[in-house]
Backbone as a printed PyTorch tensor [residue, N CA C, xyz], in Angstrom:
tensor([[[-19.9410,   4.5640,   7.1930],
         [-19.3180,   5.4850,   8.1340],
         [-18.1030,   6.1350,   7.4780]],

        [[-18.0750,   7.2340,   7.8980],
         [-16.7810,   8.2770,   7.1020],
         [-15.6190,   7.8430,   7.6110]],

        [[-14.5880,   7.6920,   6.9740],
         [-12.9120,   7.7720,   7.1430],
         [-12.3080,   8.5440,   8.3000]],

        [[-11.5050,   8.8670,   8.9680],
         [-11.2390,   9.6860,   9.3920],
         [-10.7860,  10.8520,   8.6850]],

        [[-10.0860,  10.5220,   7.5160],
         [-10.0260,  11.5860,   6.5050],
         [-11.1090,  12.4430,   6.2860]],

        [[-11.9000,  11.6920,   6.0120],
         [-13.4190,  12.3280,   5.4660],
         [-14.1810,  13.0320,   6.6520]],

        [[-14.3060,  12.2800,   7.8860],
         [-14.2390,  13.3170,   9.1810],
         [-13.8040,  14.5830,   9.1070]],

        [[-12.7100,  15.0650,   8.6980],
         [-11.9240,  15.8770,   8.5740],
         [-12.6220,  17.0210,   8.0290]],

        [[-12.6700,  16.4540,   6.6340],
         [-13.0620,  17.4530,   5.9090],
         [-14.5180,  17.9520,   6.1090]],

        [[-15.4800,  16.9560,   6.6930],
         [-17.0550,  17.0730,   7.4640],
         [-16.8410,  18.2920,   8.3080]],

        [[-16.0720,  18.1440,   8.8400],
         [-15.7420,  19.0240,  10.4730],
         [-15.2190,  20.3610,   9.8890]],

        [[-14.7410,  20.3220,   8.7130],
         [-14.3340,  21.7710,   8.2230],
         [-15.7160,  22.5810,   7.3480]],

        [[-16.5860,  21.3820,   6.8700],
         [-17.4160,  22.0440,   6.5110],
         [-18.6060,  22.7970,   7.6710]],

        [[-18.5590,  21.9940,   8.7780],
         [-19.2690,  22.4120,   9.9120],
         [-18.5820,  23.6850,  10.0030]],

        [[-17.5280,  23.9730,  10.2280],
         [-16.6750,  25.2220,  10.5510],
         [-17.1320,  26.1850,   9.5490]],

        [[-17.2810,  26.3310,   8.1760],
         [-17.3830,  26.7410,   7.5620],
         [-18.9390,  27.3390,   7.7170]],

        [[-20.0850,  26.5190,   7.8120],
         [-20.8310,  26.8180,   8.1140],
         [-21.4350,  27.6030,   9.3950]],

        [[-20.2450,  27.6350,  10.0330],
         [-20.0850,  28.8940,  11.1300],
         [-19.7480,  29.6670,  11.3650]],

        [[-18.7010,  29.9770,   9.8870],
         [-18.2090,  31.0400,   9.5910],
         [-19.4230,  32.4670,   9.1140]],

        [[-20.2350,  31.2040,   8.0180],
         [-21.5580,  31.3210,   7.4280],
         [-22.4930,  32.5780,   8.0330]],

        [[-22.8160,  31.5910,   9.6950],
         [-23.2800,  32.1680,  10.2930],
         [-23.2690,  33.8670,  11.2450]],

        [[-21.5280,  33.4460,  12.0010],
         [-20.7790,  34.7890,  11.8320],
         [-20.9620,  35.8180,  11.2350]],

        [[-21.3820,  35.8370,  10.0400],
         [-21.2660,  36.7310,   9.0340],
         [-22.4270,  36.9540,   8.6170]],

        [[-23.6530,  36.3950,   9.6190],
         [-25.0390,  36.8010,   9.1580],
         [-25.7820,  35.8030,   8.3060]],

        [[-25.3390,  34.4440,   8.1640],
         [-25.4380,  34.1340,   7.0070],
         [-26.3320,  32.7200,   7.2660]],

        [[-27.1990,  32.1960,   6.9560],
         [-27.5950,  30.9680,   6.7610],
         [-25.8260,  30.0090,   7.4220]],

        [[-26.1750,  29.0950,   7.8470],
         [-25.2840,  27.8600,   8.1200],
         [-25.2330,  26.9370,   7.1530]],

        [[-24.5020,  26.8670,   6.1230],
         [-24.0590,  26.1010,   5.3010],
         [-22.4100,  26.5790,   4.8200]],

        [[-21.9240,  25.1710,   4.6960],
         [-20.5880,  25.2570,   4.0850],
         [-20.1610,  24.2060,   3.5780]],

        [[-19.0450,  23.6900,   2.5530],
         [-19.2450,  22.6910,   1.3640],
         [-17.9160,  22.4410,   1.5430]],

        [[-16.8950,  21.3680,   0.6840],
         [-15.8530,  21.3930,   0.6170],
         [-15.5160,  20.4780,  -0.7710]],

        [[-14.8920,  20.9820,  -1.7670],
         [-14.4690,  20.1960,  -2.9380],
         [-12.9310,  19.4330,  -2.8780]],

        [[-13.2610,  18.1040,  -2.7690],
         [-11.7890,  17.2750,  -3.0290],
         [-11.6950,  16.5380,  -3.8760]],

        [[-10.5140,  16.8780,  -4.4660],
         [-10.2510,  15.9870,  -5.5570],
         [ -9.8320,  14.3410,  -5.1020]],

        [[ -9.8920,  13.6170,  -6.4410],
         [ -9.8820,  11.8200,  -5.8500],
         [ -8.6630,  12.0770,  -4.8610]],

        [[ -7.3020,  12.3010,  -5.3380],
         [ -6.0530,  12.4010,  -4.6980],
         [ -6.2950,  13.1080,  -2.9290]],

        [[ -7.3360,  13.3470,  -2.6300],
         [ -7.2480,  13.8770,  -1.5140],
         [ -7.3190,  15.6340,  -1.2940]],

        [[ -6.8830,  16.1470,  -2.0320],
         [ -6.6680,  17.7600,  -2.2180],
         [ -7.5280,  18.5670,  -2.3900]],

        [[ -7.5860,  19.5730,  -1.4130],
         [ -9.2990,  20.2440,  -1.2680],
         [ -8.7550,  21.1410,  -2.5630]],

        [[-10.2480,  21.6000,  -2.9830],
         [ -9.4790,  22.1920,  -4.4150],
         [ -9.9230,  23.4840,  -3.9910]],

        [[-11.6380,  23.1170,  -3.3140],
         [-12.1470,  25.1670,  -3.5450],
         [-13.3580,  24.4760,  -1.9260]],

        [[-13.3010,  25.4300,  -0.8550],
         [-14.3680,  25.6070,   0.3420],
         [-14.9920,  27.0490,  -0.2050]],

        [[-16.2400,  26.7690,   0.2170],
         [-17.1800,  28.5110,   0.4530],
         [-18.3050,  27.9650,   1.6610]],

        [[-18.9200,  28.8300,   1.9860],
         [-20.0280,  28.8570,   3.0220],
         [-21.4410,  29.4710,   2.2270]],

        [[-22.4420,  28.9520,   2.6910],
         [-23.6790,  30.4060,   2.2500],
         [-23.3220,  31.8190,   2.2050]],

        [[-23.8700,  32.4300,   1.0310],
         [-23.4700,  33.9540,   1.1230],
         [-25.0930,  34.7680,   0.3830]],

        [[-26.1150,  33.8610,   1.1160],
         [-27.4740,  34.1720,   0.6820],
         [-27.8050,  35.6520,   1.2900]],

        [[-27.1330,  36.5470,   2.4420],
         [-27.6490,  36.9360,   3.0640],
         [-27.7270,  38.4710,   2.0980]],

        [[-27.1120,  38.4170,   1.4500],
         [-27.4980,  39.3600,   0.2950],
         [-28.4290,  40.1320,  -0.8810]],

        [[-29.5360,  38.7840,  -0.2110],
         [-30.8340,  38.8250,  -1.4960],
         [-30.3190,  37.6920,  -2.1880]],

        [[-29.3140,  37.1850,  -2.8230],
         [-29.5770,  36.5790,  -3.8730],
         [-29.5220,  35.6060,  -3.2630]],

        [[-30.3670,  34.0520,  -3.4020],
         [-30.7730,  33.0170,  -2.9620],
         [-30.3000,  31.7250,  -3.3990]],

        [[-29.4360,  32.1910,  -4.1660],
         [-29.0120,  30.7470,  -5.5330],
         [-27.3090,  31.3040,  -4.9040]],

        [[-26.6540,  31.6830,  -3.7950],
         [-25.4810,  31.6790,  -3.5040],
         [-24.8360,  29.9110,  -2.3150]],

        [[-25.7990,  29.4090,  -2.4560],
         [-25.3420,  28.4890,  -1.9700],
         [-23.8360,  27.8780,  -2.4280]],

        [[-23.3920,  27.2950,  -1.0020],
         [-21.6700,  26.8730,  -1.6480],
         [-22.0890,  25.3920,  -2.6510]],

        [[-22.5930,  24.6360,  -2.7490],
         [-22.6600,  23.4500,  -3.4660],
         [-22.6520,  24.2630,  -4.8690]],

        [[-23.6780,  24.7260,  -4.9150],
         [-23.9230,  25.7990,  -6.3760],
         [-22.0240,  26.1850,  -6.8460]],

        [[-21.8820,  26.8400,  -6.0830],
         [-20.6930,  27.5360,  -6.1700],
         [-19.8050,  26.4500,  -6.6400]],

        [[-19.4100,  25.5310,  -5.6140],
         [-18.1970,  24.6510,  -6.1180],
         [-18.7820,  23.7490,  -7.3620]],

        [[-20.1980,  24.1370,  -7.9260],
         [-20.1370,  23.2330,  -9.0020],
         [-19.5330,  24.2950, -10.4140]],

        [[-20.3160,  25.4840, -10.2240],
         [-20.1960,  26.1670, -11.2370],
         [-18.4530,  25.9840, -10.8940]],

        [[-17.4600,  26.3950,  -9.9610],
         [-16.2490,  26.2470,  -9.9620],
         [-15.5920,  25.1890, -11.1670]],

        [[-16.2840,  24.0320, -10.1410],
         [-15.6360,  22.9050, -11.0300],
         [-15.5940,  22.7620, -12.8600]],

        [[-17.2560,  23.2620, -13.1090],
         [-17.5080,  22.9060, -14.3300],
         [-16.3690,  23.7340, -15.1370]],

        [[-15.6880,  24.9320, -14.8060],
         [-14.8000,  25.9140, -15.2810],
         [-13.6390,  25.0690, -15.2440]],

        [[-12.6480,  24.6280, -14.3550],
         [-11.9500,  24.4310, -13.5240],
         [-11.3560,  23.0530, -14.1100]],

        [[-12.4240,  21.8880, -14.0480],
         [-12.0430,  20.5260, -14.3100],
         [-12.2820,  19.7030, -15.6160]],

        [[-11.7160,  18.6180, -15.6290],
         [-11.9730,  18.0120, -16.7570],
         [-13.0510,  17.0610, -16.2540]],

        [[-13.9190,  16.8670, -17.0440],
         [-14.8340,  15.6130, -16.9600],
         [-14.8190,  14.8540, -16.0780]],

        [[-13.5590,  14.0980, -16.0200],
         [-12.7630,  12.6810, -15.2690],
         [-12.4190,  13.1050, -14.2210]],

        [[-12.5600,  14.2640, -14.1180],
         [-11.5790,  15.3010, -12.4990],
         [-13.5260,  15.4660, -11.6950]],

        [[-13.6840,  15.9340, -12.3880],
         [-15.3440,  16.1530, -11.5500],
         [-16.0350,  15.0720, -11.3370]],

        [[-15.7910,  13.9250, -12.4530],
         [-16.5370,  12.6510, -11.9110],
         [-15.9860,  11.7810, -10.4310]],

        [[-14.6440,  12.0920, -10.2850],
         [-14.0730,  11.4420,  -9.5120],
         [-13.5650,  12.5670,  -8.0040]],

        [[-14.3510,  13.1450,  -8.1870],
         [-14.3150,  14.4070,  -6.8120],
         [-14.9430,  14.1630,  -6.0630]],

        [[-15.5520,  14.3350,  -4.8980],
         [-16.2780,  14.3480,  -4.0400],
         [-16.7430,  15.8150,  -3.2630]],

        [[-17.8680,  15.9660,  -3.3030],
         [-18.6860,  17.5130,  -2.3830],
         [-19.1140,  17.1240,  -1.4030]],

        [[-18.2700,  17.5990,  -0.1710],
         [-18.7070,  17.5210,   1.6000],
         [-19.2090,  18.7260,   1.7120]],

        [[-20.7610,  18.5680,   2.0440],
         [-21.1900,  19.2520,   2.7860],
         [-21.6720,  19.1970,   3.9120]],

        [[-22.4720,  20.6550,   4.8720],
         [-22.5430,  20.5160,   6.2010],
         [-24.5760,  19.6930,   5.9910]],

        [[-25.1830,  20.2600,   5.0940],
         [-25.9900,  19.7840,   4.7050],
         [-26.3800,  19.3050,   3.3650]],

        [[-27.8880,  18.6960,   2.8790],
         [-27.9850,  17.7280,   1.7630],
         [-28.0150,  18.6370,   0.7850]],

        [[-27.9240,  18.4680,  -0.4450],
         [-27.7200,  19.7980,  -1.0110],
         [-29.5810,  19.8120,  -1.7810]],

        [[-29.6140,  21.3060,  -1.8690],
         [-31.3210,  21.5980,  -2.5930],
         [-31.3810,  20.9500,  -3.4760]],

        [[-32.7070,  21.0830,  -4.1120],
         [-32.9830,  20.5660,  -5.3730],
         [-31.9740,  21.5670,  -6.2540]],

        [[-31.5210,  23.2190,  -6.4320],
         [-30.7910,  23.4950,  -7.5990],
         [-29.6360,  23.3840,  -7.0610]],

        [[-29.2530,  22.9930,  -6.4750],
         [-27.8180,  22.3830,  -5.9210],
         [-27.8770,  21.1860,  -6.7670]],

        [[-28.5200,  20.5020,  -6.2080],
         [-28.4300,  19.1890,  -6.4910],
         [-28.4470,  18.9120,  -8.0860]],

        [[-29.1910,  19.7700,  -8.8740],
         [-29.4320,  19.7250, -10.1680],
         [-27.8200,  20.1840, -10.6990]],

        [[-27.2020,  21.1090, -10.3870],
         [-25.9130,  21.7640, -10.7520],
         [-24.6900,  20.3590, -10.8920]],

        [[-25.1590,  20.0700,  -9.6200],
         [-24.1650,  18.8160,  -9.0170],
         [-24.0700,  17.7190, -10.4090]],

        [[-25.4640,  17.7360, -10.6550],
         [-25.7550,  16.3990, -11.6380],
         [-25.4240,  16.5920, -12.9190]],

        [[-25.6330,  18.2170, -13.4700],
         [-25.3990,  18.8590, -14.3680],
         [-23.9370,  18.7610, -14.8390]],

        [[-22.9170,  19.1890, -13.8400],
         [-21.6840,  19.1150, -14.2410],
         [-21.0090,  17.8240, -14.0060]],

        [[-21.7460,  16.8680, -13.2570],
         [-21.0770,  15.6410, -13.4400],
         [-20.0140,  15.2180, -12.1080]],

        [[-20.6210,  15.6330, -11.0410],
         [-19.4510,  15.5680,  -9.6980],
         [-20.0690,  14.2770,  -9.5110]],

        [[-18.9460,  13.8280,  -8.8030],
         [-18.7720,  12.8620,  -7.8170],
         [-20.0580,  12.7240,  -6.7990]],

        [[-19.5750,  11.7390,  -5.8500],
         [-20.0020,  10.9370,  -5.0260],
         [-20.0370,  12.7130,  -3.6650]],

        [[-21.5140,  12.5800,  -2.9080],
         [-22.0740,  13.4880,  -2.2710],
         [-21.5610,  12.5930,  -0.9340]],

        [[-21.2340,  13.4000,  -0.0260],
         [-21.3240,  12.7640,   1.5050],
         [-21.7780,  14.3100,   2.9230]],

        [[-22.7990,  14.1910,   2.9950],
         [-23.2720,  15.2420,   4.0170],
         [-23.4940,  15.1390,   5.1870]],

        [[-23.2330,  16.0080,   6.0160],
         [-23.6510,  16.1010,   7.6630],
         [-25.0540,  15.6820,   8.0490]],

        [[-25.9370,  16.5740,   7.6040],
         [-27.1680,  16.6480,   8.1640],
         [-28.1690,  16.6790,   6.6100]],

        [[-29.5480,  15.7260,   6.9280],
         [-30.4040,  16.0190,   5.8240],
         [-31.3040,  16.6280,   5.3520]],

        [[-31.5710,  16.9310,   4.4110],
         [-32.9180,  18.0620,   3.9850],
         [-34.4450,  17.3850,   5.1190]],

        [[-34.4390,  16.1300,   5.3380],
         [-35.3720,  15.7090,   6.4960],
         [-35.0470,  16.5490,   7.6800]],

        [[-34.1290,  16.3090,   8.0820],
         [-33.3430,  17.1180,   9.2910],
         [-34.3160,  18.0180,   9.6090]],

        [[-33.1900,  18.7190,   8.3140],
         [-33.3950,  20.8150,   8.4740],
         [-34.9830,  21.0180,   8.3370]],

        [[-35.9040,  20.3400,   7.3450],
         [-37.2030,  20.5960,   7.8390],
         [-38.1430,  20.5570,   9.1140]],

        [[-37.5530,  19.0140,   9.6860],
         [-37.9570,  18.8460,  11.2100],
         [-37.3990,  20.3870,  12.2440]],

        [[-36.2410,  20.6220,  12.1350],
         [-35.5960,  21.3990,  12.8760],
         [-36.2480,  22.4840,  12.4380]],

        [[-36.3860,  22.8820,  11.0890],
         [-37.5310,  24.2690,  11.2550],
         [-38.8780,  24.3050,  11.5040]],

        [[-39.6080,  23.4570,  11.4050],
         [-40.9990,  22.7600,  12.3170],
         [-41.0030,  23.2500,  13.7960]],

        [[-39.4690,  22.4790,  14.4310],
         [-39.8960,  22.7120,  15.2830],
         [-39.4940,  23.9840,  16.3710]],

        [[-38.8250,  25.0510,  15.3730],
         [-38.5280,  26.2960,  15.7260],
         [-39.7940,  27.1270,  14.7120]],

        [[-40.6660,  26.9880,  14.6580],
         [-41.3030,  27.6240,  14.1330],
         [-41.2630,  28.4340,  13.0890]],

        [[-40.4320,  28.0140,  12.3190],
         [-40.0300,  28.7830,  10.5520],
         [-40.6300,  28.2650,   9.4420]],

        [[-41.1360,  28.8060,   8.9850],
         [-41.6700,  28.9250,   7.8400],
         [-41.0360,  27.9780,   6.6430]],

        [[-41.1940,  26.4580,   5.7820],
         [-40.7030,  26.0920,   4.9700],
         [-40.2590,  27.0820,   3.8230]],

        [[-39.2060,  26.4270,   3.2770],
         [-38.4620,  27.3220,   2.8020],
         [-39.3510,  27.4380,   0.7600]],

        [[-39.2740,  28.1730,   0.1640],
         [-40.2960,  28.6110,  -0.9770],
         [-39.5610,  27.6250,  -2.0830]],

        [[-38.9330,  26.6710,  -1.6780],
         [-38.3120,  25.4260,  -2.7640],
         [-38.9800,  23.9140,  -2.0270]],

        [[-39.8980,  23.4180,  -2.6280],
         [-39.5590,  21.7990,  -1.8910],
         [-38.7080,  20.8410,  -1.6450]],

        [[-38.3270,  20.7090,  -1.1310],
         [-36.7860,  20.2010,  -0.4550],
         [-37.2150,  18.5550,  -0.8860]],

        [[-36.0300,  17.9510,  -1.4590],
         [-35.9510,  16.4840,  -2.3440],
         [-34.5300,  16.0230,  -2.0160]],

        [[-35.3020,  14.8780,  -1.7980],
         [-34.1030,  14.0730,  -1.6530],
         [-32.7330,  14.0790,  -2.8130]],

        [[-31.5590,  14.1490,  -2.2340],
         [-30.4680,  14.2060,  -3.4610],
         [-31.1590,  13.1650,  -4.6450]],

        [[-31.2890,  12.1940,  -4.8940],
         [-31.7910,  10.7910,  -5.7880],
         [-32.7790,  11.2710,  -6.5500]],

        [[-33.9630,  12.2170,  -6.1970],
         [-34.9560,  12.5160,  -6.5370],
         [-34.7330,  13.2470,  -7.4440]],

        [[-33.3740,  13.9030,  -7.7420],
         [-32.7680,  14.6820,  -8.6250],
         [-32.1580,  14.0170,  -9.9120]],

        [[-30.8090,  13.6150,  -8.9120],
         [-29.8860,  13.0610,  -9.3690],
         [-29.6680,  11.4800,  -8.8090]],

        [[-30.3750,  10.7020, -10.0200],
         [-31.3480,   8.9910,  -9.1430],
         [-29.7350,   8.5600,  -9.2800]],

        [[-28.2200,   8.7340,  -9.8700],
         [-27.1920,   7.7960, -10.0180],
         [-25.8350,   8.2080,  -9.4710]],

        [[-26.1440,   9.1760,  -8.8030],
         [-24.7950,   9.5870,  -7.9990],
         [-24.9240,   8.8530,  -6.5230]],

        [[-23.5370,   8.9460,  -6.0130],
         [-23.2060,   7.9460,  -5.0500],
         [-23.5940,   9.3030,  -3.5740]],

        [[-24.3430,   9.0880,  -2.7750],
         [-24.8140,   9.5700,  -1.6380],
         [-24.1400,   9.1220,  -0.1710]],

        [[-23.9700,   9.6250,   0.7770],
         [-24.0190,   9.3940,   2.0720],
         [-23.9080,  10.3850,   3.3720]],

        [[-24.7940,  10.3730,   4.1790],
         [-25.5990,  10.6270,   4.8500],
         [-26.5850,  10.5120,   5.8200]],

        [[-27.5000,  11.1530,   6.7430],
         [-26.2880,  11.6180,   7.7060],
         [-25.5680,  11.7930,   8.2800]],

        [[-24.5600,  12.1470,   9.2160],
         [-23.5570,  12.0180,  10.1370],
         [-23.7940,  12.0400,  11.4330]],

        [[-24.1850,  11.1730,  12.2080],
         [-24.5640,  11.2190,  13.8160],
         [-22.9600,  12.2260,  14.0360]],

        [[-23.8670,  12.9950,  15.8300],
         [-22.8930,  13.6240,  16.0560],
         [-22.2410,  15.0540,  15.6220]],

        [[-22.2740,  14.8580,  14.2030],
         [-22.1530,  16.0350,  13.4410],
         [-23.5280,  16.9830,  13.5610]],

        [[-24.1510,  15.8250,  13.1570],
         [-25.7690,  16.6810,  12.5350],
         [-26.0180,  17.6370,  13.3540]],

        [[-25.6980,  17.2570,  14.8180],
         [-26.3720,  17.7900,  16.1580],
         [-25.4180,  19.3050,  15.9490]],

        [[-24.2220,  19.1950,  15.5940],
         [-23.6670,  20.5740,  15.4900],
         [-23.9950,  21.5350,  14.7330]],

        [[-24.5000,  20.7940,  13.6430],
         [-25.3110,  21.5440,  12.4060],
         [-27.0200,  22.1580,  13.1560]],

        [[-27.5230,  20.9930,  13.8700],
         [-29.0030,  21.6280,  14.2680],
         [-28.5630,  22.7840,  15.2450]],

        [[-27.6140,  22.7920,  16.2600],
         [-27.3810,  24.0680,  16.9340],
         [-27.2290,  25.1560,  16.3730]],

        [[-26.5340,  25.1750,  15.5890],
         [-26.0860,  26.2980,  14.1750],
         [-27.4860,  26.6920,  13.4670]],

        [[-28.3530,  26.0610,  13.3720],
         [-29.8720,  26.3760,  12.8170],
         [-30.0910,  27.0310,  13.7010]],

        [[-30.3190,  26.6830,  15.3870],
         [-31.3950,  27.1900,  16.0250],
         [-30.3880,  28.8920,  15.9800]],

        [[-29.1040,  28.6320,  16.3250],
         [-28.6880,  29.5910,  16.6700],
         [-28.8340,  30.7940,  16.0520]],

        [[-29.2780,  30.7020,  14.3540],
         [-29.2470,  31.6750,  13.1840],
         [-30.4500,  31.8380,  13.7050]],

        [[-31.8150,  31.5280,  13.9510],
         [-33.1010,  31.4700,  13.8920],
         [-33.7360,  32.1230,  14.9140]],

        [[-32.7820,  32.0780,  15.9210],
         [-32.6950,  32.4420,  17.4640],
         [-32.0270,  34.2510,  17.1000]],

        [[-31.0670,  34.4860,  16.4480],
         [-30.7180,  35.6230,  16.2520],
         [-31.4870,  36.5910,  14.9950]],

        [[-32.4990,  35.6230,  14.7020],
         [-33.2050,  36.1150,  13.3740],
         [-34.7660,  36.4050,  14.0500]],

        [[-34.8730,  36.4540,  14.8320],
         [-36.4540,  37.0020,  15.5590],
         [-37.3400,  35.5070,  15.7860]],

        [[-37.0460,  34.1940,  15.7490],
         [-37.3200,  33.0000,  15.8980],
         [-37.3020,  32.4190,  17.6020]],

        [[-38.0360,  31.0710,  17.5410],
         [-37.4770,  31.3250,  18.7540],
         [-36.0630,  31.0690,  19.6300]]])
């Protein structure tokens, strides 16, 4: 179970991911903290552009890999509102971040588009491990998740869905 700290920063990524939405956008949003506590870099999805690889996990990795030293990215942590994709997840592993803790899971978001009638998405969705078998995971967040599945229907619902 999350910290209240870590609550915190969950609940900002939910926010974020509603910013996401606001703006047309898929519902996702991420948050990078360093060990010390200190958010370093937030973004939301910004897919709605065509390009498909704008996910925020993506983002705060390429960030980091610029940004940090080795020992700074191993010991960070990425909150997101959901689990991150397989090229998320590959980025993640690539540059060497920390320990993952997410809202809602790639199980989730598939059930939830099942059962709004959407179309799986043109990536097979994998478990974080299936990627990256040695990074530290946790997941999902009762409570949260449910804010995250509203935020689905709600994009899906404004996207010609039902």
């Amino acid at each position: 179970m999350p910290t209240d700290v870590e609550l915190r920063y969950l609940r900002r990524c939910v926010e974020l991911a509603t910013e996401a939405l606001e703006a047309g956008d898929e519902p996702f949003g991420s948050v990078l903290v360093a060990a010390d506590g200190t958010v370093l870099l937030e973004d939301h999805n910004r897919v709605a552009n065509g390009d498909r690889t704008r996910h925020p996990e993506f983002e705060l990795a390429r960030w980091a890999a610029s940004n940090m030293s080795p020992e700074e990215r191993a010991a960070a942590t990425v909150y997101t509102s959901g689990e991150h994709c397989p090229m998320c997840s590959a980025a993640h592993g690539w540059v060497g971040l920390g320990r993952i803790v997410y809202v809602s899971s790639s199980e989730q978001l598939v059930g939830w588009l099942a059962e709004l009638s959407v179309p799986p998405p043109p990536v097979r969705t994998l478990r974080i491990h299936e990627v990256v078998p040695d990074v530290v995971v946790e997941g999902p967040i009762p409570g949260l998740a449910e804010q995250v599945r509203d935020l689905h229907r709600r994009f899906y619902r404004k996207h010609g869905q039902k």
